[in-house]
C-alpha positions as CSV (number, residue, x, y, z in Angstrom):
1,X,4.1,10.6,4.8
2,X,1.1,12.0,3.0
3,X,2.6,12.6,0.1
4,X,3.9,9.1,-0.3
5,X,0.4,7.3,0.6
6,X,-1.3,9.8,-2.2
7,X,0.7,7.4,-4.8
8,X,-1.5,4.5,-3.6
9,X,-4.3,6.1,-5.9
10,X,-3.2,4.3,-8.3
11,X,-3.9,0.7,-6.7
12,X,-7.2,2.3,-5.3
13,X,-9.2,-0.8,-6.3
14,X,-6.8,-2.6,-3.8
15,X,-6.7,-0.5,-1.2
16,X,-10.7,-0.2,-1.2
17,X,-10.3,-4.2,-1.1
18,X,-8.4,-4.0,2.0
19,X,-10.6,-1.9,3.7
20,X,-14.0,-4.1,2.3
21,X,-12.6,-6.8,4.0
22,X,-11.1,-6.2,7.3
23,X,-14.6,-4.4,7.3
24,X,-16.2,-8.0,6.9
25,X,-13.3,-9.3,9.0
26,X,-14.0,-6.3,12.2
27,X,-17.6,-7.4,12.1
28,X,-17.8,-11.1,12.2
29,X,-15.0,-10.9,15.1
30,X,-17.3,-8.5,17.0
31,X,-20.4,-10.9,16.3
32,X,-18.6,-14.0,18.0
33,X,-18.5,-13.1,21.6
34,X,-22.6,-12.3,21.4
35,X,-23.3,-16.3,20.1
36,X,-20.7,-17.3,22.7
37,X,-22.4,-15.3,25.2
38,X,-25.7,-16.8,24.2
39,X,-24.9,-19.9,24.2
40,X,-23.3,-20.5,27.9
41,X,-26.7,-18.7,29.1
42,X,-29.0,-20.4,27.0
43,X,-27.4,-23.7,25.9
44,X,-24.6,-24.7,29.1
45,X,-26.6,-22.9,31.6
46,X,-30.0,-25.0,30.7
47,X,-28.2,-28.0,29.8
48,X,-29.6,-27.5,26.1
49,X,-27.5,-29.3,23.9
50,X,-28.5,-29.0,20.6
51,X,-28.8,-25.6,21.1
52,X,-24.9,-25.7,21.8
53,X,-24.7,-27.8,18.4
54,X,-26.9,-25.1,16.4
55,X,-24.9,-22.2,17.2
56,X,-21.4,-23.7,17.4
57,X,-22.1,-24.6,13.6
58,X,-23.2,-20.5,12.8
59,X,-19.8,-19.6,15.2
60,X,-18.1,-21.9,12.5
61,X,-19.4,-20.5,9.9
62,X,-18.6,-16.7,10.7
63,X,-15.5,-17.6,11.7
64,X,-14.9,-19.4,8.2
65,X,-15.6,-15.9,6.8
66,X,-13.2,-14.2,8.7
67,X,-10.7,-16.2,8.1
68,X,-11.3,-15.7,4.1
69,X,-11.8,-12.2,4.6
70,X,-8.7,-11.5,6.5
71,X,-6.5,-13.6,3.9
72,X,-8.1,-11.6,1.1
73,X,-7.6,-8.2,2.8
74,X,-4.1,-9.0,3.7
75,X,-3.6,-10.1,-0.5
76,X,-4.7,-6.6,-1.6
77,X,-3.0,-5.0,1.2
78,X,-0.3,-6.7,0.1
79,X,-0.4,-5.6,-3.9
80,X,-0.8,-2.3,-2.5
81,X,2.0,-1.9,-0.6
82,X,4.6,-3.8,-2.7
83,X,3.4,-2.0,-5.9
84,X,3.9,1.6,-3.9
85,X,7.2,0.4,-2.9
86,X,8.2,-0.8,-6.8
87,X,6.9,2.6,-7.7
88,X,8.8,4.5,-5.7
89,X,12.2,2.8,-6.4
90,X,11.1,3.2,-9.9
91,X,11.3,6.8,-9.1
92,X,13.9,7.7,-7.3
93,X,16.2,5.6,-9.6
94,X,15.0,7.6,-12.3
95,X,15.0,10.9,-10.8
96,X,18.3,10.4,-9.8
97,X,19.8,9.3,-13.1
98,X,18.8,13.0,-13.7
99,X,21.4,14.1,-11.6
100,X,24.2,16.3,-12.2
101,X,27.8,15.4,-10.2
102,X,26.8,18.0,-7.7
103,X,23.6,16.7,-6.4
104,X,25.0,13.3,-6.2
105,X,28.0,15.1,-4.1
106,X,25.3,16.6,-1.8
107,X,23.8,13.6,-0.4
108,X,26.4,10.6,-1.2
109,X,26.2,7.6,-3.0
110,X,26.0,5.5,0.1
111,X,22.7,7.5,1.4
112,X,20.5,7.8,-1.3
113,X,21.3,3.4,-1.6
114,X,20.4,3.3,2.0
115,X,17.3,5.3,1.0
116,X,16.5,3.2,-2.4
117,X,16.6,0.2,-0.3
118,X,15.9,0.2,3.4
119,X,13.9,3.5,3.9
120,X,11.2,1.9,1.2
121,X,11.1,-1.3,2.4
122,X,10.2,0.8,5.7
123,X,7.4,2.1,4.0
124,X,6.2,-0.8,2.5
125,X,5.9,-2.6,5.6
126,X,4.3,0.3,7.6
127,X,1.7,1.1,4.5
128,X,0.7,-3.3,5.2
129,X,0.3,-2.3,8.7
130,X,-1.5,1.0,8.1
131,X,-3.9,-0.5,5.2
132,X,-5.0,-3.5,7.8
133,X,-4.9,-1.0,11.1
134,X,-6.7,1.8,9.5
135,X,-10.1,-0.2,9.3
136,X,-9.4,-2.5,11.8
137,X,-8.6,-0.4,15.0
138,X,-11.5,1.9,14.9
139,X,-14.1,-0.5,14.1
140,X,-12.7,-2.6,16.5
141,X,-12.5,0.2,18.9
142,X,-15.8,1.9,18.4
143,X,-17.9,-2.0,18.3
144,X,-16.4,-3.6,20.8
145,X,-17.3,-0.3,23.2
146,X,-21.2,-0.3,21.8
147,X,-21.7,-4.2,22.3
148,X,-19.7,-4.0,25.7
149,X,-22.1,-1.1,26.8
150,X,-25.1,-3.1,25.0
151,X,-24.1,-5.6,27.7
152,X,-23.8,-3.5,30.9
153,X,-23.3,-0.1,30.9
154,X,-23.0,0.3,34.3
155,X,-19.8,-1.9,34.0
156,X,-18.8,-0.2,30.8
157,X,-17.3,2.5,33.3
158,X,-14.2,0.4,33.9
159,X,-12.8,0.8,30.5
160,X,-13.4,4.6,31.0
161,X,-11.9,4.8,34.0
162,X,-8.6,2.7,32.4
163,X,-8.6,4.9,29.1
164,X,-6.4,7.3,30.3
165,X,-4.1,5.2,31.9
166,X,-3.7,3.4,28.8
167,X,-3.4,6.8,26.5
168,X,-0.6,8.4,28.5
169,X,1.4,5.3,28.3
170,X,0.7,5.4,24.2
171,X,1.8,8.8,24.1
172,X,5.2,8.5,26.7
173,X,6.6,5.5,24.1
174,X,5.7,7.9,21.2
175,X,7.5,10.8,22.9
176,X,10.5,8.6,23.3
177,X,10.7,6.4,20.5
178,X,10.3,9.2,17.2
179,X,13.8,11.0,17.6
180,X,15.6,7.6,18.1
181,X,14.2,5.9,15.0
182,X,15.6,9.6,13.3
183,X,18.8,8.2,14.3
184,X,18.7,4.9,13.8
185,X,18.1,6.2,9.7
186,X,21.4,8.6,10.5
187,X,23.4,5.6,12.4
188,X,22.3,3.4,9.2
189,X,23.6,5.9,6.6
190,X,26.9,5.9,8.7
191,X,27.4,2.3,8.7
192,X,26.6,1.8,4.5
193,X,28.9,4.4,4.0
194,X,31.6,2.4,6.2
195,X,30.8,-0.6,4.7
196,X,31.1,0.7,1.3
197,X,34.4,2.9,1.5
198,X,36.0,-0.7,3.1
199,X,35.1,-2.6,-0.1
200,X,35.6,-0.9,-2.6
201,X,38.9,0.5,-0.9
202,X,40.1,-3.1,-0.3
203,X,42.9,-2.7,-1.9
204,X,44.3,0.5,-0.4
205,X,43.5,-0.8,2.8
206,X,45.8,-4.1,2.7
207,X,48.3,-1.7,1.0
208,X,48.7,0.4,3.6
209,X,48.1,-2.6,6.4
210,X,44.9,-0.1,7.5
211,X,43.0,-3.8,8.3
212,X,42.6,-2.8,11.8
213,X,41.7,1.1,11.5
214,X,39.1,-0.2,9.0
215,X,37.4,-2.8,11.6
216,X,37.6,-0.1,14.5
217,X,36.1,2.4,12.3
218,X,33.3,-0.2,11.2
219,X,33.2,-1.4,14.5
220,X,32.0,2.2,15.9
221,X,29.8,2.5,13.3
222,X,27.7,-0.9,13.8
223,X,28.4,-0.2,17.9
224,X,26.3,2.8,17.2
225,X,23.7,1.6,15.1
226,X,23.7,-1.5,17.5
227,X,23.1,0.8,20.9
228,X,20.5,3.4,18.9
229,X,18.6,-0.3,17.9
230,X,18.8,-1.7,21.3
231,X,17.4,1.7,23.2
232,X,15.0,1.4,20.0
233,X,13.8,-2.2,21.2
234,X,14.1,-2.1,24.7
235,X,11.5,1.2,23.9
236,X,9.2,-1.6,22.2
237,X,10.0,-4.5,24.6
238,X,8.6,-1.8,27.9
239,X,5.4,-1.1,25.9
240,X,3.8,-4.9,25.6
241,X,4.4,-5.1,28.8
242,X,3.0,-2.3,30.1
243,X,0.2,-2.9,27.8
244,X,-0.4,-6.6,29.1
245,X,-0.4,-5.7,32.5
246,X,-3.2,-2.7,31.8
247,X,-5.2,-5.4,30.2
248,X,-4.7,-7.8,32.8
249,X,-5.5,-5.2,35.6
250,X,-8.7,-4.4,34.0
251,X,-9.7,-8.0,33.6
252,X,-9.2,-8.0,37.0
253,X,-11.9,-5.1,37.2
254,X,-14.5,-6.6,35.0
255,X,-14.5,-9.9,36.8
256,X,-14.6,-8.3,40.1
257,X,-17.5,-5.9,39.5
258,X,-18.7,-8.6,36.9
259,X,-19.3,-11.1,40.0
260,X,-21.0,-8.0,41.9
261,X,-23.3,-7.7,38.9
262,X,-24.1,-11.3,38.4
263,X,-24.6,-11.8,42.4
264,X,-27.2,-8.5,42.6
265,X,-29.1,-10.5,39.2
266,X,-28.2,-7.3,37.0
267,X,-26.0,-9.6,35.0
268,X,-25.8,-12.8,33.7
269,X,-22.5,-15.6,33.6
270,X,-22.4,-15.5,29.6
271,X,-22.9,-11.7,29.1
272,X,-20.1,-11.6,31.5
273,X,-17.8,-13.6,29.4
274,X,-18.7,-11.8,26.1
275,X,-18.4,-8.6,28.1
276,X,-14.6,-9.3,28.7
277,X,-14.2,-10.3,24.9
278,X,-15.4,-6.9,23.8
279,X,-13.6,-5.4,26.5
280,X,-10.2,-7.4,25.2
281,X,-10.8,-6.8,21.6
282,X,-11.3,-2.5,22.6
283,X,-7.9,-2.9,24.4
284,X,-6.3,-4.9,21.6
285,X,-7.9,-2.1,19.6
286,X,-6.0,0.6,21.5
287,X,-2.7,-1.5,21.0
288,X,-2.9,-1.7,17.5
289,X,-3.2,2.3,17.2
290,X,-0.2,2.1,19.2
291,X,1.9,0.4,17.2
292,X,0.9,2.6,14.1
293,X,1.7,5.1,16.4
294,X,4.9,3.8,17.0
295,X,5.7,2.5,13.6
296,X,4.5,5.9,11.4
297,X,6.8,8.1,12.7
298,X,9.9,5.9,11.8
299,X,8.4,5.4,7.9
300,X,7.8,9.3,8.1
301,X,11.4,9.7,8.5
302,X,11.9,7.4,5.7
303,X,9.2,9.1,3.6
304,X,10.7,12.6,4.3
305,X,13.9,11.4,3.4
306,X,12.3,9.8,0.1
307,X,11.0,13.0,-0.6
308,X,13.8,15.2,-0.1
309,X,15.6,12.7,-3.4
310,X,12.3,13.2,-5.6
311,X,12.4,17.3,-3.9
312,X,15.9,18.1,-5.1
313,X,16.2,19.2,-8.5
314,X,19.1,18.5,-11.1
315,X,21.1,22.0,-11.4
316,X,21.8,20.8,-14.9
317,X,18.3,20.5,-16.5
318,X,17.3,19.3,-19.8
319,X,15.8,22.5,-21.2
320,X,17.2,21.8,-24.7
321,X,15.1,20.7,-28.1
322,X,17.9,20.4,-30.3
323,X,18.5,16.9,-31.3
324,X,21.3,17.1,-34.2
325,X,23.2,19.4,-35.7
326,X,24.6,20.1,-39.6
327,X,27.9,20.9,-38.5
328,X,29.6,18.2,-37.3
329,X,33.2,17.6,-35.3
330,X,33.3,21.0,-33.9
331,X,33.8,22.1,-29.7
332,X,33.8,25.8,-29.3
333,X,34.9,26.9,-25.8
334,X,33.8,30.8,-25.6
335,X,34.8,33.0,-22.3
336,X,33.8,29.9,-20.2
337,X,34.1,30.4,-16.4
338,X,32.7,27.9,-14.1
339,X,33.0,27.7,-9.7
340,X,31.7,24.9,-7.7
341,X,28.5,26.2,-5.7
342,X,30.0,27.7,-2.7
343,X,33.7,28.1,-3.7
344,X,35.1,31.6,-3.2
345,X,36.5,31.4,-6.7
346,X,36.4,29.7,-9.9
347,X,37.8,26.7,-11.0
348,X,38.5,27.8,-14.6
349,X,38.4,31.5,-15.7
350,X,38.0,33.0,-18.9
351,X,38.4,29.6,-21.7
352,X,38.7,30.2,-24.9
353,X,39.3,27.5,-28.0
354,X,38.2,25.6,-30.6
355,X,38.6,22.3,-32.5
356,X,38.0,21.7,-35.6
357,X,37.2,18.1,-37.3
358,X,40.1,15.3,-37.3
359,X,41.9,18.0,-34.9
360,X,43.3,16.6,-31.7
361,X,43.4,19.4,-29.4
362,X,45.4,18.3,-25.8
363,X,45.1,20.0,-22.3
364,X,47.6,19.7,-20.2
365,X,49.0,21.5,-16.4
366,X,49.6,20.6,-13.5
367,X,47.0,18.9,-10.2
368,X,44.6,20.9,-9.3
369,X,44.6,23.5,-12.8
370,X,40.6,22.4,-13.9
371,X,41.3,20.2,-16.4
372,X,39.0,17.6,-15.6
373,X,36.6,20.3,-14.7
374,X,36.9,21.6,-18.1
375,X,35.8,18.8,-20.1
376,X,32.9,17.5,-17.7
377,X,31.2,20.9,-18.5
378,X,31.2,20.0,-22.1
379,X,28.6,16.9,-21.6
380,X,26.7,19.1,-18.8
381,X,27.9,16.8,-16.1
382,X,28.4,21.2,-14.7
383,X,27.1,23.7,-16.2
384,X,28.7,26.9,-17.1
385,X,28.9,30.2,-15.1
386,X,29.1,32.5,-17.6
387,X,30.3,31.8,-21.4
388,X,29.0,29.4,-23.8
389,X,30.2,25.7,-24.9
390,X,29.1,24.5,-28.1
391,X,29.2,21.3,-30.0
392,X,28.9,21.1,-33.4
393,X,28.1,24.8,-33.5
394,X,25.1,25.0,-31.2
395,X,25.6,25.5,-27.4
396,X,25.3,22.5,-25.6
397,X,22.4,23.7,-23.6
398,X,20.2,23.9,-26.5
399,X,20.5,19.9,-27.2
400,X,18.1,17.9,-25.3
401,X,20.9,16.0,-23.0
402,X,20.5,12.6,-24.5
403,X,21.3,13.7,-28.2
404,X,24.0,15.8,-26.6
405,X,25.8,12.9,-25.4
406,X,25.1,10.7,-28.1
407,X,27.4,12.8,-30.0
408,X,30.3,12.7,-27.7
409,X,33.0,9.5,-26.8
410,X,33.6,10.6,-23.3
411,X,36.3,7.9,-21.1
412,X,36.8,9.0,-17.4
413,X,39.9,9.6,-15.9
414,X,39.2,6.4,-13.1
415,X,38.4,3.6,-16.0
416,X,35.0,1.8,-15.3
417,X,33.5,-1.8,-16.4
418,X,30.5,-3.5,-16.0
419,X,29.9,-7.0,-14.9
420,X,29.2,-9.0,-18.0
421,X,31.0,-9.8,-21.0
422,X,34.0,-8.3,-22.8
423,X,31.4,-7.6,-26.2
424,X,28.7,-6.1,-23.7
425,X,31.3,-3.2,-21.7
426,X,32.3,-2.5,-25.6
427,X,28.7,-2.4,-26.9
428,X,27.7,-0.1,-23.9
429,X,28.5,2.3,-26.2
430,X,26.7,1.7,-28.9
431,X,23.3,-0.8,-28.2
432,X,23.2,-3.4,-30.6
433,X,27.1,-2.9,-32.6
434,X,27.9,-6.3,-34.3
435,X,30.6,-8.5,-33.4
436,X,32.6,-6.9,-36.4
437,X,32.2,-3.1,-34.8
438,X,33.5,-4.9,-31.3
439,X,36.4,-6.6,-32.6
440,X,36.8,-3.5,-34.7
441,X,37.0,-0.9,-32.1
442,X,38.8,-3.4,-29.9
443,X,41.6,-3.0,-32.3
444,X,41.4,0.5,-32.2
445,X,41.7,0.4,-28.4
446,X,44.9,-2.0,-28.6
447,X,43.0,-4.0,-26.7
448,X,42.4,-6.7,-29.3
449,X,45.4,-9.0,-28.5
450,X,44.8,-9.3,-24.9
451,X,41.0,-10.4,-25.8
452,X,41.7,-12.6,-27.9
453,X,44.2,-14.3,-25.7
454,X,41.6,-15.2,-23.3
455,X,39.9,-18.2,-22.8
456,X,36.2,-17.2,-24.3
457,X,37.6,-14.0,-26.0
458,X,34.9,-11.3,-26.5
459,X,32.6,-13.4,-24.3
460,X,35.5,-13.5,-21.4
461,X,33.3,-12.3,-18.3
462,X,34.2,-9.3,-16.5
463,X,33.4,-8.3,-13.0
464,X,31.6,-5.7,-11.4
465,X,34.2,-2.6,-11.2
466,X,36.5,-4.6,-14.1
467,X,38.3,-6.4,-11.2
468,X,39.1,-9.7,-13.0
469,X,41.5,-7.0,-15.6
470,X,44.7,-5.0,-15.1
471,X,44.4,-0.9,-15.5
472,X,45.9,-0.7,-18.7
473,X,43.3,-3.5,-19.8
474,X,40.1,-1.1,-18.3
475,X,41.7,1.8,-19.8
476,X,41.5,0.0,-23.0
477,X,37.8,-1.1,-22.9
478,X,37.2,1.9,-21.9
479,X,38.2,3.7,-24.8
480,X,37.1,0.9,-26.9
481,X,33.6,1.6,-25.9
482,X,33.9,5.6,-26.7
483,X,35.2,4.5,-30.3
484,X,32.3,2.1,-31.2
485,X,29.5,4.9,-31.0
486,X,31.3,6.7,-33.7
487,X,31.1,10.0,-32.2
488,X,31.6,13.2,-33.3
489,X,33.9,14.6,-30.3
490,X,36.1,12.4,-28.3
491,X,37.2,13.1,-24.9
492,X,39.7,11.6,-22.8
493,X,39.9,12.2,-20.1
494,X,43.6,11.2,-18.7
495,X,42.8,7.8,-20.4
496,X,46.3,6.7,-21.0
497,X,48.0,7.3,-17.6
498,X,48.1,3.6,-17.2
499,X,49.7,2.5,-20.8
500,X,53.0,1.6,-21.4
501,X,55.0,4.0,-24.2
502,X,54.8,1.5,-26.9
503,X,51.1,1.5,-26.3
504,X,50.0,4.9,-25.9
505,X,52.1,6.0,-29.1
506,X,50.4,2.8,-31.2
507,X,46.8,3.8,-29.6
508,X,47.5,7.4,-30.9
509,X,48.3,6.0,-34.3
510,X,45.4,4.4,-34.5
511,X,43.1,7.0,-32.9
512,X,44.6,9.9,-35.7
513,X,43.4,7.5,-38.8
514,X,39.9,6.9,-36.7
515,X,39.0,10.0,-36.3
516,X,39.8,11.8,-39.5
517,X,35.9,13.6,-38.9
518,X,35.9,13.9,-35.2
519,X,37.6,16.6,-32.7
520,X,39.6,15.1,-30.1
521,X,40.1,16.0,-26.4
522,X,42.7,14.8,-24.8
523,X,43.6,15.7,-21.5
524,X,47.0,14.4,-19.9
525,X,49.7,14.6,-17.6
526,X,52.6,13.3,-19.7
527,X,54.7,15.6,-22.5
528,X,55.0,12.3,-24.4
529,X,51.5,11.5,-25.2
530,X,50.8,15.5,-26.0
531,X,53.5,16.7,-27.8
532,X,51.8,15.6,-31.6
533,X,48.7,16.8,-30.8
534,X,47.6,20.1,-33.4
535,X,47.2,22.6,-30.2
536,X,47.9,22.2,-26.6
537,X,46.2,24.0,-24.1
538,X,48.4,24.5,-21.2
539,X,45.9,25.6,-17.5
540,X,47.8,27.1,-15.1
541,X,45.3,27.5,-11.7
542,X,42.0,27.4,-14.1
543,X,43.6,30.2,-16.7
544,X,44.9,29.8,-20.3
545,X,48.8,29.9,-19.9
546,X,49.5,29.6,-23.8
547,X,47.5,27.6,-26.8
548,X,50.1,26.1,-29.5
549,X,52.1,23.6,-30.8
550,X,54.7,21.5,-28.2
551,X,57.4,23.1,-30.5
552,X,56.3,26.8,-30.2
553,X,55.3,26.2,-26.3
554,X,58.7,25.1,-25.9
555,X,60.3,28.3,-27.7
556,X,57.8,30.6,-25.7
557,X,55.6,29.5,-23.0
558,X,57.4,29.4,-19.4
559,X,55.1,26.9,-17.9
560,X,54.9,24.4,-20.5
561,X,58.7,24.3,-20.0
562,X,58.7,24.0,-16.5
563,X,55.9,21.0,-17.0
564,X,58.3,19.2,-19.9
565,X,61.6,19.6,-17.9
566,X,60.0,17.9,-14.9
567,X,59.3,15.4,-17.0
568,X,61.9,15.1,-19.2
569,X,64.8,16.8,-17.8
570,X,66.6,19.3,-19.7
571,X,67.2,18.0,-22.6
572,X,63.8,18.0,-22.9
573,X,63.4,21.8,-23.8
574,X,66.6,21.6,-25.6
């Protein structure tokens, strides 16, 4: 939690605000129970009414100032807190666009949103509480007990004597209430990931009439949140309570002895009645360090789980200075191995190829052979066991990561789109292309007539996850924002599952006159859309099983045949 308040240097000014305030705050509430004292014994006592008048007005008065110095503190309390929370979402978003697929893998998508979103607003709302209770308690603490001794020390020995009392019941709630708001984070990180998995798996869900296994499962989630927050709150319901009836008792106390005092003439009525105002503001003293008690271990959880995101470093890191290259169009795989952190063995063993400009170089095996692990190392989503991969000549670990992918028109295997137009999914590729580079790559894509036939065209809205549009239509946009950054190495990545025949051959057509200067990965699971390419790569479990042309596969490589024949039958391999 330390670590987390340090960032509030840089809203110090605000923070030394906060504390300049509830400072004048803390000490004109401590100076109002003296003049109320004063004037029951020397205004309602004598009967002297102007007195009354005269000090009402300076009551008035310093309680005017409060009042403005306690809105003021809680506006730069405020700033603070909400600019420490901006800042740290700042952050974490940032530090986590650093990521490489495997630290996203470790902690889940799902978590680190949980911890974007609720575990900083946590600490937001404690770092309020801790700016404004920080000052306040102990001054309120530490006054109150010198004016109430100032009073009657002799009395002053009831709040000694209730102290303890008071402190073990701080301490029990504490004891309790830290590991359940530890789980009530957990039980919240269950729930999002429920939540999540349901929609975005609607459609699998009705598919498979799973409706009701999806609310039981969602149900058991919240039912477990619900009973951690409840044991949570009942926790915090038992402590006012227990607090109320301490302050009562000892009200009890005061007035008791208090009437002892007043009849032996050691006391008088209004000291009394100021006596139990300090008394009541040390007590609400002691609550409020209970609360932050209560409340800082739950933000520490949030805080250490804050930490642990801006704590884990990428595995992939940006170590390269490179930003361009003279060669251009080349990919170079040399003795590449690479194995998942972990896994007993590697996922692809020993790769060796290279393409050369306007090439299209295929990949193609069976589930399960590393294909789509081959090609993610070559944008460092991985990086590399052992061997080298090199992009226009130069290893990909000397570019700096951002001119690395600049080079490179890479379309996933699961098809992606943005909410926002048609023009702005193409022109994610390439910030600021023209209309004429859209409609131009559009065409490209074969996606150009099915724009066009909408009702705004390139300014047709899509939705978040490219809903509103068919697979073959996301494939499409997809590929048609790879083409409009001009890159020098393509890579698709099983981008033409979801295409008709007719399609996928006029894509390819247009793809071979694109890319006369590019290299081109293609990585697929149909013969059809292979069998042109200049070299096919067959994987076999992570290995090279042969490198050629479809024709000389088919004379010579056994599990290129077996692949074709599955597909096509035997006349296939005749």
């Amino acid at each position: 939690m330390l670590r987390i308040f340090r960032r509030l240097k840089v809203y110090k000014w605000f923070v030394l605000g906060s504390f300049l305030f509830i400072f004048i705050q803390a000490m004109t509430d401590l100076f109002l129970p003296t003049l109320m004292g004063d004037i029951v014994d020397n205004g309602v006592v004598k009967g002297d009414v102007a007195y009354i008048w005269r000090i009402g007005s300076i009551m008035l008065g310093i309680a005017a100032v409060g009042i403005c110095a306690s809105i003021t503190a809680s506006y730069c309390s405020s700033k603070a807190a909400m600019g420490l929370g901006r800042d740290l979402r700042r952050n974490v978003f940032t530090h986590v666009e650093n990521f490489s697929l495997e630290e996203f893998d470790e902690i889940g998508t799902a978590s680190l949103i949980t911890r974007n979103t609720n575990d900083i607003t946590q600490i937001q709302q404690v770092t309020i509480m801790v700016l404004r209770m920080v000052v306040m308690a102990p001054l309120m603490f530490a006054g109150g007990l010198i004016m109430a001794v100032s009073k009657d020390a002799k009395l002053s020995l009831v709040i000694l004597a209730i102290t303890p009392f008071l402190a073990g019941g701080i301490l029990l709630i504490l004891k309790k209430g830290v590991p359940l708001f530890r789980m009530v984070q957990k039980k919240l990180d269950a729930l999002n990931l429920a939540m999540r998995e349901n929609l975005t798996g609607i459609r699998v869900i009705r598919a498979f009439n799973k409706e009701d296994y999806e609310k039981k499962r969602l149900r058991k989630a919240n039912g477990e949140l619900t009973d951690v927050s409840i044991r949570v709150n009942k926790l915090m319901a038992f402590m006012m309570p227990l607090m109320m009836l301490i302050m009562n008792l000892t009200t009890v106390l005061i007035i008791w002895f208090g009437g002892i005092r007043i009849e032996s003439g050691g006391m008088q009525i209004g000291d009394l009645m100021a006596f139990i105002q300090y008394v009541m503001q040390i007590m609400f003293a002691l609550i409020m360090a209970s609360m932050m008690f209560i409340v800082i271990p739950r933000a520490s959880v949030s805080a250490k789980r804050i930490n642990e995101v801006l704590d884990l470093q990428p595995g992939v890191k940006d170590s390269g200075t490179e930003k361009a290259s003279e060669e251009h169009g080349t990919l170079e795989f040399e003795h590449v191995s690479f194995s998942y952190p972990g896994a007993e063995a590697p996922v692809i063993s020993d790769i060796s190829f290279r393409a050369e400009p306007g090439e299209v170089t295929a990949i193609i095996g069976g589930t399960g052979s590393g294909k789509t692990t081959l090609v993610q190392l070559i944008p460092r989503f991985f990086d590399v066991t052992s061997g080298a991969v090199r992009v226009n000549g130069r290893n990909v670990k000397d570019y700096e990561q951002g001119a690395l992918r600049s080079m490179i028109g890479y379309v996933p295997q699961k098809a992606l789109l943005f909410s926002g137009t048609v023009a702005d999914n193409i022109r994610y590729g390439k910030e600021g292309a023209t209309i004429e580079e859209v409609q131009h790559a559009a065409e490209v894509a074969q996606a150009s007539g099915f724009v066009e036939e909408m009702e705004q065209g390139y300014e047709t809205h899509i939705d978040q996850g490219g809903k509103n549009v068919s697979g073959g239509q996301k494939q499409r946009l997809s590929i048609a924002r790879a083409i409009v950054r001009k890159p020098d190495l393509y890579i698709f990545d099983d981008s033409f599952s979801a295409l008709d025949y007719k399609t996928d051959a006029k894509l390819r057509q247009s793809l071979k006159d694109e890319t006369k200067e590019a290299a081109v990965l293609i990585v697929a699971q149909r013969v059809n859309t292979v069998q042109h390419a200049d070299q096919i790569i067959v994987l076999d479990k992570g290995k090279i099983a042969g490198i050629g042309t479809h024709e000389q596969l088919l004379e010579n490589n056994g599990v290129y045949q077996e692949i074709v024949k599955s597909q096509n039958g035997e006349e296939g391999i005749a």
